[in-house]
N, C-alpha and C positions, 0 to 999 in steps of 0.2 A: 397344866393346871386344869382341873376338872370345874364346870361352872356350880351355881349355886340358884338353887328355882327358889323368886321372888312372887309374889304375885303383887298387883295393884291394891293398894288398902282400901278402906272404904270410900273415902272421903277422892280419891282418886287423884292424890296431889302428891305419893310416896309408895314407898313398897313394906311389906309384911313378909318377914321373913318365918316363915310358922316351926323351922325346926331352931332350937337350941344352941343345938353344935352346927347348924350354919352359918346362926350369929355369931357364933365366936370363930369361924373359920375366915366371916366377911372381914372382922375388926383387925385380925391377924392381916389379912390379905391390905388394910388402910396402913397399918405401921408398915409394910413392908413396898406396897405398890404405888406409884403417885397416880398413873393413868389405870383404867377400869374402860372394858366395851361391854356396853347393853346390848342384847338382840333380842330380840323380842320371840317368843315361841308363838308361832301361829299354827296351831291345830290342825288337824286335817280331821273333816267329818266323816262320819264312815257312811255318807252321800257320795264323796267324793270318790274313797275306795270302790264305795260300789260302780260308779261309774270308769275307774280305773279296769276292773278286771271284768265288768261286763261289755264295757265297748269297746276299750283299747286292747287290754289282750286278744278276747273274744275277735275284734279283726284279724289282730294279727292272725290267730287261729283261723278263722276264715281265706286269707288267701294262701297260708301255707298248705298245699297240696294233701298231707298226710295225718294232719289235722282235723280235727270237728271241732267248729266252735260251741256246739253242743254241747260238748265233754267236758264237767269238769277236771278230770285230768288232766285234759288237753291246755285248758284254760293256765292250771297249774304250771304245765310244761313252760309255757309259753311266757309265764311270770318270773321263773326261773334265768331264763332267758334271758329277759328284758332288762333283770337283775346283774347279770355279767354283762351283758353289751352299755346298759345307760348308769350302772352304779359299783360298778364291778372297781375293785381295785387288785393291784400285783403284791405278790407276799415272796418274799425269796425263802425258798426253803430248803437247804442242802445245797446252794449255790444254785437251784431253779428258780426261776419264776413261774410261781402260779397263778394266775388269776380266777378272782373269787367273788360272787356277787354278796356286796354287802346288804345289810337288812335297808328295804323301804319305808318303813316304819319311821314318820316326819319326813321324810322325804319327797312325798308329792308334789308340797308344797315348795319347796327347794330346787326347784327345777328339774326333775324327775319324770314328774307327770309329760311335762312340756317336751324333754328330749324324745319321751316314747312317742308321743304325737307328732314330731316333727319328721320321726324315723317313718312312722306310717306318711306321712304325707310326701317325704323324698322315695321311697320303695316304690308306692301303691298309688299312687297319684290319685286318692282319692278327691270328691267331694267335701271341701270344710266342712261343710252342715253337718253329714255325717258325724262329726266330731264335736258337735256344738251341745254342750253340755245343756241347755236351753229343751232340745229336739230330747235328749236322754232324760232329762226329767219331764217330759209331756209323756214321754213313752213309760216309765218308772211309776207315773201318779193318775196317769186317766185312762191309756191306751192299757196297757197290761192286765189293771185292777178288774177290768172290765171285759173280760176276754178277748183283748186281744192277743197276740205275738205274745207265746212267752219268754221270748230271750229278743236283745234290743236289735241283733243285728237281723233276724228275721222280721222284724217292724220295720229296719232300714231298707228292704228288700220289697219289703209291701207295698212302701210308697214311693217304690224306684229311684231311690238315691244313692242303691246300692246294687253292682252288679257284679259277679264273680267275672272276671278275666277271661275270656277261650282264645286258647292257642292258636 
């Protein structure tokens, strides 16, 4: 069963259904269903994206070796990635399994964001701060606009919270 987008009315005490044929797909679904689950869709800003694939990947891009967090290529690469390891799901096809990263799209918020953070912080033993969304937007609205660092992880470097690894 595919869901149905409500939104909140004005008055903020019931839902607005703005299409036609959802209302009549909702009322169909009351003759037929006793139970109904609400979830609620919470957004993801594209603040947040932004802070996805300029720190989080962009790390990741940083300590893999053959990488430039520079790049965005690299960046892309590295989304891709993140895609099959923290959202990926298995498709059998001709009696294989493949595994295939599904789209991030609503997904940040879904605990998404969190696994790729949590992957940097078991790999890479970074610094929290570094990842403190807090620090990414000081860097995003004061430090950057103003010449500083144009990319966050070289701001992270600036002020020493961030070191590349040597062997």
């Amino acid at each position: 069963m595919k869901g149905i987008n409500v939104t909140v009315n004005e008055n903020k005490n019931g839902f607005h259904i703005p299409s036609e044929f959802n209302k009549a797909k909702l009322l169909d679904w009351f003759k037929e269903y006793k139970w109904f689950e609400v979830i609620p869709l919470v957004r993801e800003s594209k603040k947040q994206r932004g802070f996805y694939h300029a720190a989080v990947c962009a790390l990741y891009a940083y300590f893999h070796e053959s990488l430039d967090h520079h790049s965005h290529e690299d960046i892309e690469t590295v989304h891709q990635w993140l895609k099959l390891e923290y959202n990926g799901e298995y498709l059998e096809i001709n009696g294989k399994a493949h595994l295939i990263g599904k789209s991030t799209v609503r997904e940040l918020n879904n605990g998404f964001l969190e696994r790729c953070i949590d992957g940097l912080m078991d790999n890479y033993m970074i610094d929290p701060e570094v990842l403190n969304p807090l620090k990414y937007k000081h860097w995003r609205d004061a430090v950057y606009p103003n010449g500083g660092p144009d990319n966050y992880i070289d701001y992270m470097e600036e002020i020493k919270l961030l070191k590349k690894p040597t062997l």
